[in-house]
C-alpha positions in Angstrom: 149.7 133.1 165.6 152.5 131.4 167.7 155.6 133.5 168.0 159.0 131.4 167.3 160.6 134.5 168.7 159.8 133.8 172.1 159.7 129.8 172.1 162.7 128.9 174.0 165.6 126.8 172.0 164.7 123.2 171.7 167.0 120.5 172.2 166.9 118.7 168.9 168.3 121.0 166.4 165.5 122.4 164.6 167.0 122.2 161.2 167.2 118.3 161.6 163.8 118.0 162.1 162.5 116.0 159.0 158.8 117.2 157.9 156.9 115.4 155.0 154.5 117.6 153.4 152.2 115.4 150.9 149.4 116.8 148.3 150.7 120.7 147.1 150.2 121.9 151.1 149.9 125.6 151.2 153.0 127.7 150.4 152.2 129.5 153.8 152.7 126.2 156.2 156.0 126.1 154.2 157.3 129.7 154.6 156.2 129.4 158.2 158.3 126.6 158.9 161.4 128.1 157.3 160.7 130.9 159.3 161.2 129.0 162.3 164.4 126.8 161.7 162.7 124.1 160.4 164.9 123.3 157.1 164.3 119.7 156.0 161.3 120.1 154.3 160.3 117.3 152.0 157.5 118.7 149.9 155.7 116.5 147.2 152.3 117.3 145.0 150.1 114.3 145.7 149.3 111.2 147.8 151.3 108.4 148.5 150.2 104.9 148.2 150.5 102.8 151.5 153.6 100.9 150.9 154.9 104.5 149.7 154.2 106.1 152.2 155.1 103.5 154.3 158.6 103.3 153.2 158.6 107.1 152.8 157.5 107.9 156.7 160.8 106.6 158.0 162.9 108.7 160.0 160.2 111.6 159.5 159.3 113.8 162.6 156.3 115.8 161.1 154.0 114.6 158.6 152.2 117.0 156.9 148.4 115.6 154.9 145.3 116.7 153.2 142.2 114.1 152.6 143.5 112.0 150.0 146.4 110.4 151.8 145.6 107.2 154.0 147.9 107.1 156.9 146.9 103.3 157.6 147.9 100.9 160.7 150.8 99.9 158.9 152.2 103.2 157.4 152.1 104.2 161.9 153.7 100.8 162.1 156.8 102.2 160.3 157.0 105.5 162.0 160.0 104.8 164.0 160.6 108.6 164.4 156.7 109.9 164.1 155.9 112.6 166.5 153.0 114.3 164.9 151.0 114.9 162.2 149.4 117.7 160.5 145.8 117.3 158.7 145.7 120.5 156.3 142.0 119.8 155.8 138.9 119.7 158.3 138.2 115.4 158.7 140.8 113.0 160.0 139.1 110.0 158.7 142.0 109.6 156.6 143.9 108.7 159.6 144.3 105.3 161.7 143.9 107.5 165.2 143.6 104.6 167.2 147.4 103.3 165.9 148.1 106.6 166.7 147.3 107.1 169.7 148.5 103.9 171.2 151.8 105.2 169.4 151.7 108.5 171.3 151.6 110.4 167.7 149.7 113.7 168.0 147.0 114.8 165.1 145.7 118.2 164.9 143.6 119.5 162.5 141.5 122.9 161.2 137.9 122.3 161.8 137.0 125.9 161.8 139.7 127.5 159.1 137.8 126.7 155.6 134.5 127.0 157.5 133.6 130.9 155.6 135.0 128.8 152.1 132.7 126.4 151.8 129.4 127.9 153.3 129.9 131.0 150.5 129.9 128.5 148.2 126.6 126.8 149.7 124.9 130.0 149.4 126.6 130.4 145.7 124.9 126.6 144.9 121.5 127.3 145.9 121.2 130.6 143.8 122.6 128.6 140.6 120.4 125.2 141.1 117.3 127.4 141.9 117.7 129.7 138.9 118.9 126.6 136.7 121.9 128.3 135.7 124.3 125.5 135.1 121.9 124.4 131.3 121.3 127.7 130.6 125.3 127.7 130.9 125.6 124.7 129.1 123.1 125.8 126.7 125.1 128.9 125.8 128.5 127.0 125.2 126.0 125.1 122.5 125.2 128.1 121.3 121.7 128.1 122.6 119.6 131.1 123.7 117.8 129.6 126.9 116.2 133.4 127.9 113.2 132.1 129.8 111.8 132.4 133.2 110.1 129.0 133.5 111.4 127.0 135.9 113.5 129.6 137.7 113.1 131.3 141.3 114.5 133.2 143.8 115.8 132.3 147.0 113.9 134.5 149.0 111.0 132.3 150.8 112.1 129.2 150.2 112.9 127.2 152.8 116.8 126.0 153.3 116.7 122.7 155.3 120.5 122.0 156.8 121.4 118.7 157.8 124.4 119.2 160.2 124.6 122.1 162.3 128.4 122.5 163.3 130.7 124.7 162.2 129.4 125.0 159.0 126.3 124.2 158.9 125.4 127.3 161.1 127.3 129.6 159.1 125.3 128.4 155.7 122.4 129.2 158.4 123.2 132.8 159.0 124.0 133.2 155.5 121.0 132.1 154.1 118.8 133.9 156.3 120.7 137.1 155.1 119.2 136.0 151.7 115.6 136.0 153.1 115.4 132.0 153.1 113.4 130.1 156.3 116.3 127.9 157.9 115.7 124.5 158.9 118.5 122.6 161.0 118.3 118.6 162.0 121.4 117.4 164.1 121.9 114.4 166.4 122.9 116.8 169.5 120.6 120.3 170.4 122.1 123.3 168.9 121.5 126.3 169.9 120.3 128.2 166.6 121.8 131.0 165.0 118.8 134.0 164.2 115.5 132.8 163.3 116.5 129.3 162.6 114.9 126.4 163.9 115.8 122.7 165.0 113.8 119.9 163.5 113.5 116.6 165.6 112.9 114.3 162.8 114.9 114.0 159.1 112.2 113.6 157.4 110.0 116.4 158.3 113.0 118.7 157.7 113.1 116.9 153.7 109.8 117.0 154.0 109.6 120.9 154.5 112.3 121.9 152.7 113.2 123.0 148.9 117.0 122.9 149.3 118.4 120.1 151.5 122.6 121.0 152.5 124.2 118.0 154.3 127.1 119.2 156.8 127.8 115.6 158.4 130.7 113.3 158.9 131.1 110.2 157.3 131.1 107.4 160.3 128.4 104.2 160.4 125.8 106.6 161.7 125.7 108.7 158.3 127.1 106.0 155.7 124.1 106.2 152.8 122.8 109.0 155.4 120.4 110.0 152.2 119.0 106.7 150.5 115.9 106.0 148.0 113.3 105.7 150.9 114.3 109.6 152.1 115.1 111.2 149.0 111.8 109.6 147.9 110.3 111.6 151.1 111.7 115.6 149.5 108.9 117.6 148.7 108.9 117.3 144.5 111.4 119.8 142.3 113.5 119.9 145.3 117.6 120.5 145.0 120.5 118.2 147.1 123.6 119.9 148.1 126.3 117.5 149.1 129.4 119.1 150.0 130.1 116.7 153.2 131.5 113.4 152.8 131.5 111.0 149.6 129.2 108.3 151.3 126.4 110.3 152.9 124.5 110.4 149.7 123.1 107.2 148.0 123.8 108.6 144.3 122.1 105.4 142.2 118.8 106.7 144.3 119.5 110.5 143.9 120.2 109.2 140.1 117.1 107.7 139.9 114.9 111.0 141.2 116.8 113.0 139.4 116.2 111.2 135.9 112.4 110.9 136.7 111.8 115.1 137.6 111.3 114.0 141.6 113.9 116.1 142.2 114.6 119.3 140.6 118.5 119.7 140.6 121.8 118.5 142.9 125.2 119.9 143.8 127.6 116.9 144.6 131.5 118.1 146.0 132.2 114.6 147.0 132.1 110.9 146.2 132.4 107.7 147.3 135.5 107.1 145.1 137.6 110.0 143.9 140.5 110.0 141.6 144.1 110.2 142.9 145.1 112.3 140.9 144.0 115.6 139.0 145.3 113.4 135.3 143.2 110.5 136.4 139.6 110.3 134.7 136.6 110.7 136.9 133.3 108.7 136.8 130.0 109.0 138.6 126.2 107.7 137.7 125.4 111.7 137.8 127.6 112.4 134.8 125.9 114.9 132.2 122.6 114.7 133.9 120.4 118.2 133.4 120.6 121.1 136.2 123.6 118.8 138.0 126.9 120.7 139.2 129.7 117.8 139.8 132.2 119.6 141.1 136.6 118.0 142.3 136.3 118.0 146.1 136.5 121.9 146.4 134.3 123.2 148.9 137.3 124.4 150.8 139.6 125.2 148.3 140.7 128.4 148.1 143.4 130.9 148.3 142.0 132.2 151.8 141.1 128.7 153.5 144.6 127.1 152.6 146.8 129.6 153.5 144.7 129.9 157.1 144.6 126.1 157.4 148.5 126.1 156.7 148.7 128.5 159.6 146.4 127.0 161.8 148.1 123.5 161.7 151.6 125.1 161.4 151.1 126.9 165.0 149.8 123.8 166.4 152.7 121.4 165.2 155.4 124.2 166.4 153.6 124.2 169.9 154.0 121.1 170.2 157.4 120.5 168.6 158.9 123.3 171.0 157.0 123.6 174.3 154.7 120.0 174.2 151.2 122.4 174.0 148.8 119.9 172.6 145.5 121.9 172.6 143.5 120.7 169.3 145.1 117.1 169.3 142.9 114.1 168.7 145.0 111.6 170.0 147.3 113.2 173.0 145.1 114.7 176.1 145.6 118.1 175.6 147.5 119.9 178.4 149.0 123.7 177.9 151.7 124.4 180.5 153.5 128.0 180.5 157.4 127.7 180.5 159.2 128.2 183.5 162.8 129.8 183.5 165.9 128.0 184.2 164.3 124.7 183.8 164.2 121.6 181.2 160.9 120.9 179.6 160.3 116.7 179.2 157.3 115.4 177.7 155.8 112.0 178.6 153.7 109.5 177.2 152.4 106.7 178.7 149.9 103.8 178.6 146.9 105.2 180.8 147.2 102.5 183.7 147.1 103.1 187.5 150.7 104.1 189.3 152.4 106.1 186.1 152.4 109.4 187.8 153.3 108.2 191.3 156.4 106.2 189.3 157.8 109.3 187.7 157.8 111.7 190.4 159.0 108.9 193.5 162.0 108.0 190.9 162.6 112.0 190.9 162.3 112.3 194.0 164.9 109.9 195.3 167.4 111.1 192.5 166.7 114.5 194.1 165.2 116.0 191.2 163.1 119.1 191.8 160.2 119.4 189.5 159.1 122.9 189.1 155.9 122.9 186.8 153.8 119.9 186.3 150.8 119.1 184.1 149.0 115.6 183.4 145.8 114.9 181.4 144.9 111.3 180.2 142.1 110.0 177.4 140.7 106.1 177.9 144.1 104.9 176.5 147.1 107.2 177.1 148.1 109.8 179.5 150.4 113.1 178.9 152.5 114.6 181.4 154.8 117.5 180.8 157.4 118.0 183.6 159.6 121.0 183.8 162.4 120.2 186.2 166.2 121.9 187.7 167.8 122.8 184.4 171.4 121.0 185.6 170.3 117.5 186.2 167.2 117.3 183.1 169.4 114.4 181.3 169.3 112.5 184.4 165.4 113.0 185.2 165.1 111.9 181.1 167.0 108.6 181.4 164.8 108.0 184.3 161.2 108.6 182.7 162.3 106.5 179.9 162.3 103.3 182.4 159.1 103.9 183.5 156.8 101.2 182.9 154.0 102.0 180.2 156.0 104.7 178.9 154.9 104.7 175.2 157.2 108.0 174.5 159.3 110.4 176.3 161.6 113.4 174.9 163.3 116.3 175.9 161.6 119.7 174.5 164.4 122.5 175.8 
């Protein structure tokens, strides 16, 4: 975890740094924060429509997000004061990254903190679809006495096909395997598999083969309807769907339709092409009441552990970057990690990756006589970041200067 014991003092007061935490952020991003000098804390429960958050974003240095809040073109359009923002959650699809990064805005993220969350709860699924647990639940809450073995099995044997094989995906692998189940992985990239697991080519021999299918993929074109009537029709018959990826992966009038007819035997569905705003807002879905079907809020990362790590995780991040530039895990700013030099000023610059920037800022030191003592650059396809840590008396001077340089998209003192 980053120290704030041993990060220099930064130039902007850290107690006027304005952060806008949005949808009930862990208590643990909060404390750390406070810990640090960073009063002005703006915490709120849910999202914010665009024009909120729009109007709400002004004058905010750190915004802080989970997955239902849509930080649009136009809610980066009135950023005037943006200089980063947190995602508490895992995707960043939520995000307009391109607006951002033209803005010079960093974005981090936690792709690895809920990771042990949701693949427990994988593992938890396949146990309860296989032994058709949820109607025997249901059936006792009637007050029905389902005590029969018909229709109910045990993991051991069976064949767990996972569609995805990040960070995630791999750990559902080594978990299952624990279980005694024969893993089955298809991804777009080689993967180098975890125990006895083994990498599939093609989709469909992997539904083919497989009694429980787990998808673990993001929602871009490539995976939009990922699962439609013509490969759910290909699972082997009485098989189980686990969807705990992304709402539009999964075409759910088709996995309706096998479900009603007994093609398939049971499904687990975390997320959904439309989810409600709010926890007081109904919920809808073609799956509703359907036999041996768990519909479940979004939750596959939600618990004590994962959000007080991701609050953490992000936390460190934005501080790193608030207080010595360090933007290792952003999305948008090329990430570049210098060490702090003593006696000097730390100034951060971002500019529009064209030919000449970095000649432009050190020959305008240079014949201010302005000694640069530590010097990193890294650029992406449409910006490049340079942090520059120059002679401590004359770092006001060198600022001014950077400011003028043509393409410069931001530029700000750290210490």
């Amino acid at each position: 975890m980053y120290s704030y014991m041993t990060s220099p003092a930064t130039s902007y007061p850290r107690s006027k740094i304005k952060v806008l935490l949005l949808e009930n952020i862990s208590d643990a991003a909060v404390r750390q924060l406070g810990a640090g000098g960073y009063t002005e804390v703006r915490r709120m429960g849910g999202a914010m429509t665009d024009s909120e958050l729009a109007e709400a974003i002004k004058g905010v240095h750190i915004l802080g997000i989970r997955s239902k809040t849509q930080v649009t073109d136009s809610v980066i359009e009135s950023a005037d004061k943006l200089l980063a923002i947190g995602a508490f959650c895992i995707g960043t699809n939520q995000i307009a990254l391109t607006s951002a990064t033209q803005k010079g805005i960093a974005v981090f993220n936690a792709p690895y903190s809920n990771t042990r969350s949701v693949a427990e709860l994988i593992i938890g699924l396949c146990v309860i679809l296989i032994r058709r647990i949820a109607d025997k639940n249901a059936a006792a809450h009637r007050g029905e006495w389902l005590k029969e073995a018909k229709g109910s099995y045990e993991l051991r044997g069976k064949t767990l096909g996972i569609v995805g094989y990040g960070n995630i995906g791999s750990q559902v692998s080594i978990m299952a395997e624990a279980m005694g189940m024969q893993v089955l992985y298809y991804d777009i990239a080689n993967k180098l598999p975890h125990g006895n697991a083994k990498q599939v080519r093609d989709l469909k021999d992997l539904l083919k083969r497989s009694h429980i299918v787990t998808l673990h993929v993001p929602s871009d074109k490539s995976t939009k309807d990922l699962l439609d009537a013509s490969l759910i029709k290909i699972m082997r018959r009485g098989a189980f769907l686990i969807n705990h990826s992304r709402g539009d992966v999964v075409d759910l009038d088709a996995l309706n339709g096998a479900l009603c007819s007994s093609k398939l035997g049971g499904a687990a569905i975390d997320v959904f092409p439309e989810e409600p705003e709010t926890n007081t807002a109904p919920f809808d879905c073609v799956l509703r009441n359907l036999p041996n079907v768990i519909l479940t809020p979004h939750i596959g990362g939600s618990t004590e552990e994962a959000q007080a790590s991701i609050g953490h995780d992000v936390t460190d991040k934005l501080v790193k970057y608030l207080e010595l530039g360090t933007t290792e895990g952003s999305l948008t700013v090329p990430p570049v990690n210098l060490p702090p030099q003593a006696g000097t000023h730390r100034i951060l610059h971002i500019h529009k990756n064209v030919p000449g920037v970095l000649g432009s800022i050190n020959s305008r030191l240079s014949k201010n006589g302005i000694n640069i003592v530590g010097q990193y650059l890294n650029t992406n396809p449409d910006i490049g970041y340079v942090i520059l840590d120059v002679d401590q008396k004359i770092s006001k001077e060198a600022l001014a200067l950077l400011k003028d340089v043509r393409g410069t998209v931001k530029a700000r003192m750290v210490y």
